[in-house]
Structures are given as structure tokens and as C-alpha cells.
PDB file as gemmi writes it, atoms N, CA and C in Angstrom:
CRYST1    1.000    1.000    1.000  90.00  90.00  90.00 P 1                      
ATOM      1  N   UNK A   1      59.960  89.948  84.295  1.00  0.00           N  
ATOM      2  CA  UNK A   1      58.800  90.404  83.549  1.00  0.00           C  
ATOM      3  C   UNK A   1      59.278  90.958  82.222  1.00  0.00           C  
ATOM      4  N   UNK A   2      58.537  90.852  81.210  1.00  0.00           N  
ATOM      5  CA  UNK A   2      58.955  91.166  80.233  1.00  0.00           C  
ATOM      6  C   UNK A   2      58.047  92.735  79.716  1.00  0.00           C  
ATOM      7  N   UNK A   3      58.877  93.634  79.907  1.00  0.00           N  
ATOM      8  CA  UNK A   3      58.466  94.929  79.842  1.00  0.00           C  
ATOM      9  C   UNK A   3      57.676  94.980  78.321  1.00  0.00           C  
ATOM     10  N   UNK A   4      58.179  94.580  77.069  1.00  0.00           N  
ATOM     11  CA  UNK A   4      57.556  94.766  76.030  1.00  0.00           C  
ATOM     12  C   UNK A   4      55.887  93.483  76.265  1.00  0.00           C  
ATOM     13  N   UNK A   5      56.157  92.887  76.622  1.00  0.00           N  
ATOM     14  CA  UNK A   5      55.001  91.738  76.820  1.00  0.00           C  
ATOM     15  C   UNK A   5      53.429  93.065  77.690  1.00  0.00           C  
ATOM     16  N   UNK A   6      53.952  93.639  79.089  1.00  0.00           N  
ATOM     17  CA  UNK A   6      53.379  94.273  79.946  1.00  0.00           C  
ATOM     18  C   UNK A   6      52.759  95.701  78.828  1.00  0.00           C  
ATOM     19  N   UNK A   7      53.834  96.091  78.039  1.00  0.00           N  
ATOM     20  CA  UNK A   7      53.347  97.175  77.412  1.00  0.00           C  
ATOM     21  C   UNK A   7      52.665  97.110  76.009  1.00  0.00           C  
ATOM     22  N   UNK A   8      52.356  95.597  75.421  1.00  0.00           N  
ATOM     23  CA  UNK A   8      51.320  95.465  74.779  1.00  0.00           C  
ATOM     24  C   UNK A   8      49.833  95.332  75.887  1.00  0.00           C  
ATOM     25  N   UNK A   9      49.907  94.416  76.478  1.00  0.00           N  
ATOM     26  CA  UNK A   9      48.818  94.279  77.161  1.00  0.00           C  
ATOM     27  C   UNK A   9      48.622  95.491  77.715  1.00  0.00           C  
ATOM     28  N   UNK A  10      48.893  96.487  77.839  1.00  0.00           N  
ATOM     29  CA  UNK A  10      48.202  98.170  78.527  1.00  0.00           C  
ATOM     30  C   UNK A  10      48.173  98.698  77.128  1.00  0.00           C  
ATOM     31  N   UNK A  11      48.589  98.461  76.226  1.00  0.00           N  
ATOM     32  CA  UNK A  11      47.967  98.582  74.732  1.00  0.00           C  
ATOM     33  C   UNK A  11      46.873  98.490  74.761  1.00  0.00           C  
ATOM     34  N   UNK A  12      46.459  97.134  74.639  1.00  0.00           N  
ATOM     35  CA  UNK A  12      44.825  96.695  74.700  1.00  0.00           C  
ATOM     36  C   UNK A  12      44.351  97.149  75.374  1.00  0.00           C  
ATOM     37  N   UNK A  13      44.453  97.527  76.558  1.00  0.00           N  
ATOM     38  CA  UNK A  13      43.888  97.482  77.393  1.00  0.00           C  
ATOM     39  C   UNK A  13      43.346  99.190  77.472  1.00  0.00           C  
ATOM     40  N   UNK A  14      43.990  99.919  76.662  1.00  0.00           N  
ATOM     41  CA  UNK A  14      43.647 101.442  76.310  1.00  0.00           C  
ATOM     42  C   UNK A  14      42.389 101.167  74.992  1.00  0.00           C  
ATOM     43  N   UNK A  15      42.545 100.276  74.295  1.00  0.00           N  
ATOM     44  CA  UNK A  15      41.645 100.076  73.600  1.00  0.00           C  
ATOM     45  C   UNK A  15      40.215  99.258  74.004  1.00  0.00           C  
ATOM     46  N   UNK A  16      40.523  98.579  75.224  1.00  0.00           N  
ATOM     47  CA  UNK A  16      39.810  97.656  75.972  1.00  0.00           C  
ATOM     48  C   UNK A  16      39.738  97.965  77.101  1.00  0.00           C  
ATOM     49  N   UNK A  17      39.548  98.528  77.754  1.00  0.00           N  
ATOM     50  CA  UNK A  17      39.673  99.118  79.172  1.00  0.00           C  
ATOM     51  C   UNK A  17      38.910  97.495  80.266  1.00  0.00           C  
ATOM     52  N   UNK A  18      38.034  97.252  79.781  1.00  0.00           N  
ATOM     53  CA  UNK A  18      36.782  96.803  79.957  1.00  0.00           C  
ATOM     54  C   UNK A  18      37.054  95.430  80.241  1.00  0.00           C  
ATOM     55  N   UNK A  19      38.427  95.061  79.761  1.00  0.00           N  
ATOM     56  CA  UNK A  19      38.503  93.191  79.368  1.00  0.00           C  
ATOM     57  C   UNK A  19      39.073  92.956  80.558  1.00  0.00           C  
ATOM     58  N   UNK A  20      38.426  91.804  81.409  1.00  0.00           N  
ATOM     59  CA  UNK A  20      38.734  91.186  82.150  1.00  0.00           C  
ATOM     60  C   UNK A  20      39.730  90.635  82.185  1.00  0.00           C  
ATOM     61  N   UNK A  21      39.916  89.651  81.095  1.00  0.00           N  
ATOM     62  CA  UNK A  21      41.211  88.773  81.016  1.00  0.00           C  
ATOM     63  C   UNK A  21      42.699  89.774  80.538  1.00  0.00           C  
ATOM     64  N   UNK A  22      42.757  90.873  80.106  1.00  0.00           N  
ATOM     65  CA  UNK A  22      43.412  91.479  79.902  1.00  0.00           C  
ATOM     66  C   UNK A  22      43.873  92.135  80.738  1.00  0.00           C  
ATOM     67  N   UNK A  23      43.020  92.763  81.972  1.00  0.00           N  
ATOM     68  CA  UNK A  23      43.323  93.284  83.325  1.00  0.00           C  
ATOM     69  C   UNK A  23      43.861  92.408  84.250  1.00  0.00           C  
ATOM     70  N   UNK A  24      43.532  90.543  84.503  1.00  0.00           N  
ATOM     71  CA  UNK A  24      44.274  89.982  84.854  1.00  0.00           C  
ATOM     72  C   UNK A  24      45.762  89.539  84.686  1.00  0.00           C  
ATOM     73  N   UNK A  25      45.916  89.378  83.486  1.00  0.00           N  
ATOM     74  CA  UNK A  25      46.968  89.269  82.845  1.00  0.00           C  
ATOM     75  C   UNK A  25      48.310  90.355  82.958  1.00  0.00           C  
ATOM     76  N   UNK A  26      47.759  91.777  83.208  1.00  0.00           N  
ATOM     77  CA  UNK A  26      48.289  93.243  83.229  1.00  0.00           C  
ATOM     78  C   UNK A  26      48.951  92.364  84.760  1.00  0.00           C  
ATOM     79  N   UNK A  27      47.789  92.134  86.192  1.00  0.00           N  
ATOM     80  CA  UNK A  27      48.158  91.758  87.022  1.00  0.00           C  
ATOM     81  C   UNK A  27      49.299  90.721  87.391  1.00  0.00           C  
ATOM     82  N   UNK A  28      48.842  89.648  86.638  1.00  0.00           N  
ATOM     83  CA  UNK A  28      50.375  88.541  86.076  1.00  0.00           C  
ATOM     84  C   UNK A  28      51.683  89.023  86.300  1.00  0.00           C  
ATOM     85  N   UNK A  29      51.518  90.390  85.110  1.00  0.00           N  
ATOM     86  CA  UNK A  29      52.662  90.915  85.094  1.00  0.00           C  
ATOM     87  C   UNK A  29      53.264  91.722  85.659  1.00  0.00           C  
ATOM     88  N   UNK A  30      52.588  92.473  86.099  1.00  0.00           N  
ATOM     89  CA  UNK A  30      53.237  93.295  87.245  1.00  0.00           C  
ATOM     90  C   UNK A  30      53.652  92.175  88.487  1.00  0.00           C  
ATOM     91  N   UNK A  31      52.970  91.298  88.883  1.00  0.00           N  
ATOM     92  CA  UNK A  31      53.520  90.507  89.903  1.00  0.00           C  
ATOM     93  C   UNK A  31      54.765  89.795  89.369  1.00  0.00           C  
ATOM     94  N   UNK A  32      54.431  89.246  88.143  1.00  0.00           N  
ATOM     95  CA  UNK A  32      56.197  88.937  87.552  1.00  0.00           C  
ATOM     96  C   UNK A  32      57.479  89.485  87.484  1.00  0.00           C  
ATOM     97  N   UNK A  33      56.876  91.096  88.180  1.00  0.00           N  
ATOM     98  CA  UNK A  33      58.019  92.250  88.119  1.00  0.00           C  
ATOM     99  C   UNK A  33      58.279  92.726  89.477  1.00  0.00           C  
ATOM    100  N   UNK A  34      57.731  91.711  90.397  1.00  0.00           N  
ATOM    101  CA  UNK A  34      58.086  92.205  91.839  1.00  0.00           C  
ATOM    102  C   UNK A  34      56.978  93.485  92.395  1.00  0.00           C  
ATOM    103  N   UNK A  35      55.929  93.422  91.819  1.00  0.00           N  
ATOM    104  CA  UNK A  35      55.473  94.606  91.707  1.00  0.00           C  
ATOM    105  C   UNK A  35      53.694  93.778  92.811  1.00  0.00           C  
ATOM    106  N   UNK A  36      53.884  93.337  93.817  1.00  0.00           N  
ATOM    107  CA  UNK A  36      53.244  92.296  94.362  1.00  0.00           C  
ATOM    108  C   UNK A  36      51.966  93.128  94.822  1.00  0.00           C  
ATOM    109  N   UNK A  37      52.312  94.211  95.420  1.00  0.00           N  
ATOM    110  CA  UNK A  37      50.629  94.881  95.981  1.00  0.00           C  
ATOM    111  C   UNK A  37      49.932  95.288  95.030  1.00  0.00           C  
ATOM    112  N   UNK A  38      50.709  96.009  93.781  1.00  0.00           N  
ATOM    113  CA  UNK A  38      50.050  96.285  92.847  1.00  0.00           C  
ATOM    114  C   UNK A  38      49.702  95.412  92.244  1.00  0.00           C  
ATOM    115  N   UNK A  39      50.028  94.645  91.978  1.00  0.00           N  
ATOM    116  CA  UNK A  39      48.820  93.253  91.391  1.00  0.00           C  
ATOM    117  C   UNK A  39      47.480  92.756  92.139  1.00  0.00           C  
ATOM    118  N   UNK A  40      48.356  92.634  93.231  1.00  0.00           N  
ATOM    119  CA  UNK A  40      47.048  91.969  94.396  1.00  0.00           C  
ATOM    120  C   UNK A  40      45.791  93.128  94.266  1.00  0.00           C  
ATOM    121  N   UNK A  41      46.392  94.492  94.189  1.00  0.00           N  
ATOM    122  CA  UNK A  41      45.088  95.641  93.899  1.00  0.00           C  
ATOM    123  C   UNK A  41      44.749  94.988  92.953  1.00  0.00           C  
ATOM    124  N   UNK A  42      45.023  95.323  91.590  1.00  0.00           N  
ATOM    125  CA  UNK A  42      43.889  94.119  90.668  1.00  0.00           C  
ATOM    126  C   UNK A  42      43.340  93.521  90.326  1.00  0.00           C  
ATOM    127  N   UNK A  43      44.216  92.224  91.212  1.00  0.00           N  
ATOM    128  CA  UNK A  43      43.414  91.499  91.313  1.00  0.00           C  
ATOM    129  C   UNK A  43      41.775  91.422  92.402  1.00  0.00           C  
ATOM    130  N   UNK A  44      41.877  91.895  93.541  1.00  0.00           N  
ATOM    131  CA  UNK A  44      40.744  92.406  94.131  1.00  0.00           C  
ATOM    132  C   UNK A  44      40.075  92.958  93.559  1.00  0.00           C  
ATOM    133  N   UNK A  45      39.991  93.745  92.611  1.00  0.00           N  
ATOM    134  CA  UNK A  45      39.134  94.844  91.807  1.00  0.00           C  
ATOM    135  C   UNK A  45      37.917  93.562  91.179  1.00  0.00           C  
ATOM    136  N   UNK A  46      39.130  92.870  90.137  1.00  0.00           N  
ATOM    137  CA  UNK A  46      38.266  91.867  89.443  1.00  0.00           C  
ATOM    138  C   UNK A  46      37.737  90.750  90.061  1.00  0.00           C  
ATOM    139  N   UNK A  47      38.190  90.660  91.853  1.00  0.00           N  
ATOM    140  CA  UNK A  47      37.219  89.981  92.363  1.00  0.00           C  
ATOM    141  C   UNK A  47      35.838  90.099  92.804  1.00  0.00           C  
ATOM    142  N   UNK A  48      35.822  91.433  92.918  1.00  0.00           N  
ATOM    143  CA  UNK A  48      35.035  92.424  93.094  1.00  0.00           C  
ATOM    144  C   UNK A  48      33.887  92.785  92.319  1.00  0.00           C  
ATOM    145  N   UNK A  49      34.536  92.526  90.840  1.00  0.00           N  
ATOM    146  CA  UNK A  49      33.718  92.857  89.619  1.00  0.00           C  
ATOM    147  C   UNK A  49      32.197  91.977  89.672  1.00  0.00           C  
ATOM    148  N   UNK A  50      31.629  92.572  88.469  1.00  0.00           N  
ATOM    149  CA  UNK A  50      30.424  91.798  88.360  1.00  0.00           C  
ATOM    150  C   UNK A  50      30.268  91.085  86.846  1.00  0.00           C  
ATOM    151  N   UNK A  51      30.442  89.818  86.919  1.00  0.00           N  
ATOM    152  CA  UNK A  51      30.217  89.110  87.971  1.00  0.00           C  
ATOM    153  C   UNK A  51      31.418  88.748  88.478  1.00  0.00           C  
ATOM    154  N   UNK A  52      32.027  88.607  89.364  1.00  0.00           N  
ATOM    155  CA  UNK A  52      33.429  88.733  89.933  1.00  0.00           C  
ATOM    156  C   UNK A  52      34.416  87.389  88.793  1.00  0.00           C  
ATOM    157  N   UNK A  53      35.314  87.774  89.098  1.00  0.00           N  
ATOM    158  CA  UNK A  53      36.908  86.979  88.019  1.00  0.00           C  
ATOM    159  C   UNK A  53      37.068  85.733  88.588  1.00  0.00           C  
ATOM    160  N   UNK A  54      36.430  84.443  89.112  1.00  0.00           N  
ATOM    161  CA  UNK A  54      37.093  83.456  89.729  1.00  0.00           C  
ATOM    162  C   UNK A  54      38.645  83.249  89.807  1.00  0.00           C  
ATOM    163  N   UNK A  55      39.201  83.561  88.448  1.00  0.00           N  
ATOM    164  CA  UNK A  55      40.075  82.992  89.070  1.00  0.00           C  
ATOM    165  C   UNK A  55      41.494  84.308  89.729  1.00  0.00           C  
ATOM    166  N   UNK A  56      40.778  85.277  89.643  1.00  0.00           N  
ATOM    167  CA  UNK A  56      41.758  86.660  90.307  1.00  0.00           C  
ATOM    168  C   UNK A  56      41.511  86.191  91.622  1.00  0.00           C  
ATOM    169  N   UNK A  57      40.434  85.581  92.265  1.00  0.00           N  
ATOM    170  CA  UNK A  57      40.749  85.192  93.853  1.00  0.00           C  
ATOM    171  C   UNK A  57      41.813  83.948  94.197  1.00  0.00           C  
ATOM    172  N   UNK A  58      41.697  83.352  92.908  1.00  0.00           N  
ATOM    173  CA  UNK A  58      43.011  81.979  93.046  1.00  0.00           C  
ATOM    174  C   UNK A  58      44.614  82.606  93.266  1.00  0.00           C  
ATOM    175  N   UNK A  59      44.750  83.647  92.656  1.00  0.00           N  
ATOM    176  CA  UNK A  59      45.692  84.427  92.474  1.00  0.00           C  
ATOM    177  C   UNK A  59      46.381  85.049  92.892  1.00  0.00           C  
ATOM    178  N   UNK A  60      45.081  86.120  94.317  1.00  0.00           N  
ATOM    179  CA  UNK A  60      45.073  86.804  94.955  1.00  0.00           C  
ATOM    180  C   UNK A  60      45.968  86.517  96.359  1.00  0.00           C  
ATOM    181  N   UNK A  61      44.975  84.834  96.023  1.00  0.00           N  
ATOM    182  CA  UNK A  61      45.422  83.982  97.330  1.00  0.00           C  
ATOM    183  C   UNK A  61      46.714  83.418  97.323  1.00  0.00           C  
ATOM    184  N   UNK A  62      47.240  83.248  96.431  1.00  0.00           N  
ATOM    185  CA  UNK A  62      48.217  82.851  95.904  1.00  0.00           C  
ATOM    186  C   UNK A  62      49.661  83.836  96.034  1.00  0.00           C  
ATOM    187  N   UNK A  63      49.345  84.884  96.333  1.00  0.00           N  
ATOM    188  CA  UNK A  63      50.286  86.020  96.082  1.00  0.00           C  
ATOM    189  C   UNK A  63      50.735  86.658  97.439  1.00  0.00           C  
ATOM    190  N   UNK A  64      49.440  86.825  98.071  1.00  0.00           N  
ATOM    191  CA  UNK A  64      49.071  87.267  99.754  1.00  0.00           C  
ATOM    192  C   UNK A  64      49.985  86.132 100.415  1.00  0.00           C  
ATOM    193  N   UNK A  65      49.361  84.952  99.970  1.00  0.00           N  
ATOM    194  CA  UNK A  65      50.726  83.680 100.861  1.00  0.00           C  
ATOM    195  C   UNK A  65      52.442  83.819 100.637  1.00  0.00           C  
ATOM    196  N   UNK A  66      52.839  84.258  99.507  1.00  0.00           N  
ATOM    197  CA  UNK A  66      53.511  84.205  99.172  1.00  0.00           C  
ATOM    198  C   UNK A  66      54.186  85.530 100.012  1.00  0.00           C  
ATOM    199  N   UNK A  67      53.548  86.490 100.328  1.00  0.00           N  
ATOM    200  CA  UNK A  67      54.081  87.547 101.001  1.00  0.00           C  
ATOM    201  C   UNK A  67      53.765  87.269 102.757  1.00  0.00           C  
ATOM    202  N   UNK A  68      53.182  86.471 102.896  1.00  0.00           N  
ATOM    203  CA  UNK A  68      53.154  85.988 104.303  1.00  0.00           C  
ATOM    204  C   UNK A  68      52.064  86.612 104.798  1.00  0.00           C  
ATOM    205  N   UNK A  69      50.860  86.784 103.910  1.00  0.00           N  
ATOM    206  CA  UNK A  69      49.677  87.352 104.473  1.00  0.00           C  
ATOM    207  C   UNK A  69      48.561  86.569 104.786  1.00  0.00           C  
ATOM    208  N   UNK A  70      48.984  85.301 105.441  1.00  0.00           N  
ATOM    209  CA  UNK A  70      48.300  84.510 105.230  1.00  0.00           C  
ATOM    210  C   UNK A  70      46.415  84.731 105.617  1.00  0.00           C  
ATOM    211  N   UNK A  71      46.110  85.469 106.634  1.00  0.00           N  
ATOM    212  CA  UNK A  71      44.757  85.442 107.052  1.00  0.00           C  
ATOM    213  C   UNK A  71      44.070  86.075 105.900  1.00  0.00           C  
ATOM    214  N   UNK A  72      45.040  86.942 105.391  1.00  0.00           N  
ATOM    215  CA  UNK A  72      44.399  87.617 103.716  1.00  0.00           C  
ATOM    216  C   UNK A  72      43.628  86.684 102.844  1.00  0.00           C  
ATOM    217  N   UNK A  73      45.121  85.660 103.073  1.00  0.00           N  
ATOM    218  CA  UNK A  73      45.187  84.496 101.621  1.00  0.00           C  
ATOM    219  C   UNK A  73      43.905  83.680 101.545  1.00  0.00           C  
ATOM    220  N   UNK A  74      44.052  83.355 102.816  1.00  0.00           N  
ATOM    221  CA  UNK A  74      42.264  82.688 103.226  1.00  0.00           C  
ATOM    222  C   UNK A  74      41.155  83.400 103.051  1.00  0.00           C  
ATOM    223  N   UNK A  75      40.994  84.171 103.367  1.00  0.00           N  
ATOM    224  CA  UNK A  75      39.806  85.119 102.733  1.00  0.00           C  
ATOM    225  C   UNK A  75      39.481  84.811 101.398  1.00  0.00           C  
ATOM    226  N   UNK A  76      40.309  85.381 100.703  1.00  0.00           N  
ATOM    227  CA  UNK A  76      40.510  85.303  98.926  1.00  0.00           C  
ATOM    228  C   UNK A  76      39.926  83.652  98.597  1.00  0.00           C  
ATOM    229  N   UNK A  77      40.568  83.124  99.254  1.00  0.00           N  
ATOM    230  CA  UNK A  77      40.484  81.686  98.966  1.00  0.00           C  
ATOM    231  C   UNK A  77      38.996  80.923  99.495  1.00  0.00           C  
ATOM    232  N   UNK A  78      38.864  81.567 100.772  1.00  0.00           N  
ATOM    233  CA  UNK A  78      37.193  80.717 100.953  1.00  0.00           C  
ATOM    234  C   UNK A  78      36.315  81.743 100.265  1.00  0.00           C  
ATOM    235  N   UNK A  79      36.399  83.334  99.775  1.00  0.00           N  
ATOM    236  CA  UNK A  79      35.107  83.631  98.989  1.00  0.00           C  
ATOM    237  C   UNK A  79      35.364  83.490  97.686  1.00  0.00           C  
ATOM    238  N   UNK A  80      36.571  82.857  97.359  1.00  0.00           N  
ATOM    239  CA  UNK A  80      36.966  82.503  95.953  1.00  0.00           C  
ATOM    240  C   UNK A  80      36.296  81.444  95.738  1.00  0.00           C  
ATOM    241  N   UNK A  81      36.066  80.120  96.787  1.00  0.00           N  
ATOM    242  CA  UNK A  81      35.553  78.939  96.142  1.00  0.00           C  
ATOM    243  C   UNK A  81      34.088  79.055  96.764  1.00  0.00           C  
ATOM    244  N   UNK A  82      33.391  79.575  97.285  1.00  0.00           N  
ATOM    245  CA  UNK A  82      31.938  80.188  97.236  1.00  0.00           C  
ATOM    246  C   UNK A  82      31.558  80.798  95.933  1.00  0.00           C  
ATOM    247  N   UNK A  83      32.161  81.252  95.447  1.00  0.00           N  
ATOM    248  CA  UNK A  83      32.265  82.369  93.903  1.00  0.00           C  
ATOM    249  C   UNK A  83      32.099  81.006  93.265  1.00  0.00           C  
ATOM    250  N   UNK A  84      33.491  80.873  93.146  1.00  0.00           N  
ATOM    251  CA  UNK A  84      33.625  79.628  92.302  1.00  0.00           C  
ATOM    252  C   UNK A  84      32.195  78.507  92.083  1.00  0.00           C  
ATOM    253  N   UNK A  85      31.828  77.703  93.185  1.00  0.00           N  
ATOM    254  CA  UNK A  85      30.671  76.873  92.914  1.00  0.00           C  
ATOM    255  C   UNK A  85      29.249  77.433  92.926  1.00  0.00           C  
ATOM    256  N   UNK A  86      29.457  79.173  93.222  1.00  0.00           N  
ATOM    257  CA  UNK A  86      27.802  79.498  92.470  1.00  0.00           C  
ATOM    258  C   UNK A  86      27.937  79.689  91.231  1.00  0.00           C  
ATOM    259  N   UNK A  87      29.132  79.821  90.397  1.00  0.00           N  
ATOM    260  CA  UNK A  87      29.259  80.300  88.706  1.00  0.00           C  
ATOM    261  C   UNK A  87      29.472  79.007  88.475  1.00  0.00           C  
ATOM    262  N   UNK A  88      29.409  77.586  89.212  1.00  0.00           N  
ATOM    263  CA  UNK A  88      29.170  76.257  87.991  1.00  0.00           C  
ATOM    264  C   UNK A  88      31.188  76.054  88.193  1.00  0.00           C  
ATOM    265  N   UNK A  89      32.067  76.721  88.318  1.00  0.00           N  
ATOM    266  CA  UNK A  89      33.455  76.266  88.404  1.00  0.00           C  
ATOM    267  C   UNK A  89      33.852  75.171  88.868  1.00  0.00           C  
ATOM    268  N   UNK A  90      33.349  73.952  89.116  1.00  0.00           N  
ATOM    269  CA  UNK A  90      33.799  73.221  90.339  1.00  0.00           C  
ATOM    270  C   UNK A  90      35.518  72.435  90.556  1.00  0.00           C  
ATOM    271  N   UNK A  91      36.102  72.700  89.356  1.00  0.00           N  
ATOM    272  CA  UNK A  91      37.593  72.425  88.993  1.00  0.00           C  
ATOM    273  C   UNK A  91      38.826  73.729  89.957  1.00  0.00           C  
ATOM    274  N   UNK A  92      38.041  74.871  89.813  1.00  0.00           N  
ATOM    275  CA  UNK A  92      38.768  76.313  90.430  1.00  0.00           C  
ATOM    276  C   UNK A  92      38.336  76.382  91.897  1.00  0.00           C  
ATOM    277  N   UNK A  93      37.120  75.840  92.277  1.00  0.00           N  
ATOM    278  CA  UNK A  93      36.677  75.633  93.723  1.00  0.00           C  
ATOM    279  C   UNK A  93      37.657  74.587  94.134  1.00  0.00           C  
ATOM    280  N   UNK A  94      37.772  73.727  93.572  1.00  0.00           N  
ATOM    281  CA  UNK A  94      38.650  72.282  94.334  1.00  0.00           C  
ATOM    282  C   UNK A  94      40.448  72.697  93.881  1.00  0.00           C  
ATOM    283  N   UNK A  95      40.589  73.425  93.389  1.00  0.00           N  
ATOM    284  CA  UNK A  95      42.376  74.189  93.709  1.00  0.00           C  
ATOM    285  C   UNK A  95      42.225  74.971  93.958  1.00  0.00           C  
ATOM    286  N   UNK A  96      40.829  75.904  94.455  1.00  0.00           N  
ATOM    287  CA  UNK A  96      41.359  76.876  95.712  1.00  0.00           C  
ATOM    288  C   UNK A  96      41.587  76.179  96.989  1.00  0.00           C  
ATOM    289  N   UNK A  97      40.278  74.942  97.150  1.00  0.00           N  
ATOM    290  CA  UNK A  97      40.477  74.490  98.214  1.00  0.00           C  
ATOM    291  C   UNK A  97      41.425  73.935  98.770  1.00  0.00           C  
ATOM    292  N   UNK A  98      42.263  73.163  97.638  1.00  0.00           N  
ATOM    293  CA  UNK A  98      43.708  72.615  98.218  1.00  0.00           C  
ATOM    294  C   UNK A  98      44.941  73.566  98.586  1.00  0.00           C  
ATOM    295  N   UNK A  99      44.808  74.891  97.905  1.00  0.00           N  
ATOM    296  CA  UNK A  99      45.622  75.491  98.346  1.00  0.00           C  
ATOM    297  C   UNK A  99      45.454  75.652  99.468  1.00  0.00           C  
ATOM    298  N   UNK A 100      43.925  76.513  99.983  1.00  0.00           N  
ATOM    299  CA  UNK A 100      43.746  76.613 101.592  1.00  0.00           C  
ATOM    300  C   UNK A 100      44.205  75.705 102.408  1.00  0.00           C  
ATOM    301  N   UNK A 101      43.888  74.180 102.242  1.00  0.00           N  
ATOM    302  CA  UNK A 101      44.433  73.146 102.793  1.00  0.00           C  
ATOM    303  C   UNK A 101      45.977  73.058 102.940  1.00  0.00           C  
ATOM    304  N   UNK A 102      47.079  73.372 102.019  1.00  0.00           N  
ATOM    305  CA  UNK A 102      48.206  73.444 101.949  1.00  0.00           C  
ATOM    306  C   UNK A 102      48.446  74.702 102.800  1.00  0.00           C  
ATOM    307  N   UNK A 103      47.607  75.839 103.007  1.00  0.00           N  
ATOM    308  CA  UNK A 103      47.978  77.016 103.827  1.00  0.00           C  
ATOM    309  C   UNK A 103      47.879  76.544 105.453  1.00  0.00           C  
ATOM    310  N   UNK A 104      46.948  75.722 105.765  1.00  0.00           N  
ATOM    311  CA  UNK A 104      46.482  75.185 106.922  1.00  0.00           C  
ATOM    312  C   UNK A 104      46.552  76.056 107.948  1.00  0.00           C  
ATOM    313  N   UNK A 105      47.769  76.285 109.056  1.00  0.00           N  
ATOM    314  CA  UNK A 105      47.504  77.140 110.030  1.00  0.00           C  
ATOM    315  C   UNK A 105      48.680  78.097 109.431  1.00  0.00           C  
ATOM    316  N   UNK A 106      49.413  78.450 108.623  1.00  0.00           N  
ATOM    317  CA  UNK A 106      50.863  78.901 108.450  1.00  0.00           C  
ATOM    318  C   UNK A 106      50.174  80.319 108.873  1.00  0.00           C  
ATOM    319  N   UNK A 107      51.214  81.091 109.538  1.00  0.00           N  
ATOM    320  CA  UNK A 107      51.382  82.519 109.738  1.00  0.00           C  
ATOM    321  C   UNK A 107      50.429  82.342 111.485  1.00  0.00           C  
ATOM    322  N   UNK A 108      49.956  81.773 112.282  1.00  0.00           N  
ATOM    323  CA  UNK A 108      48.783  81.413 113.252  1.00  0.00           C  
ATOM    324  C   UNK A 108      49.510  81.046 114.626  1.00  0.00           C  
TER     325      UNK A 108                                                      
END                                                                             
């Protein structure tokens, strides 16, 4: 992770508290720094948000697998692509879905 990269973006983000894509991105990076729950908190937040972050559940899911959480990962991932095709996404619905598919039964 690149510490000066992480400490502009919490720059903005003192000036922007508010920005979505800037709070994801914060998340990026902290996960780029080994810093894995604390991202995944983030990212949940902005899944959470209104109207929720599509693609912080791609992410989420993405990260949870990666730590072997898999029943997590699925979660993230089937209300990610529900999210996804009521906001019109249908490109972020169909690579959440393949990931789920690539998760299949792992961790079960």
C-alpha cells in the first residue's frame, strides 16, 4: 500500500467526508495494506448506504473469500447482485454472479 497514496485520499476525505468513491477507495487501501477487516468494515457501511455502493458488495465478497469466509462472501454477493439489477447494473450483477459461481461450495 502506498502510505502517501492512503494519506491523500483521507485528505479528501476530511474535506469530503460524504464521497462515496473516496470512502471506497480509502477501503482499497487499507486492504492493500493487509488491513482486511478494516476494509471489509467499509466496505459494508457503503453497502449499507443509501442508495447502497454496488460495487463495495463486489469487494466485500471478494475479500471475505479471500479470508476464508466464505458463507459471508455469499451473502455480500447474492444481496450485491439483487442491489445490482434494481439500480439498472446488469454488467456488476453478472461478475458478482460468477464469482459466487467460482465460490460454489468452498469452505461447506
Amino acid at each position: 500500500m502506498s502510505d502517501d497514496r492512503r494519506a491523500r485520499i483521507e485528505a479528501m476525505l476530511r474535506d469530503d467526508p460524504d464521497d462515496v468513491f473516496l470512502r471506497y477507495s480509502l477501503a482499497l487501501e487499507i486492504a492493500n495494506g493487509g488491513e482486511t477487516d478494516a476494509a471489509i468494515a467499509i466496505l459494508a457501511t457503503l453497502a449499507d448506504g443509501s442508495p447502497p455502493y454496488v460495487p463495495a458488495f463486489h469487494m466485500a465478497g471478494r475479500h471475505l473469500a479471500a479470508c476464508g469466509r466464505y458463507d459471508e462472501a455469499r451473502r455480500f454477493l447474492r444481496e450485491g447482485i439483487e442491489e445490482a439489477r434494481r439500480q439498472g447494473h446488469e454488467h456488476a450483477a453478472g461478475e458478482m454472479a460468477g464469482l459466487l459461481m467460482e465460490l460454489g461450495n468452498a469452505g461447506e
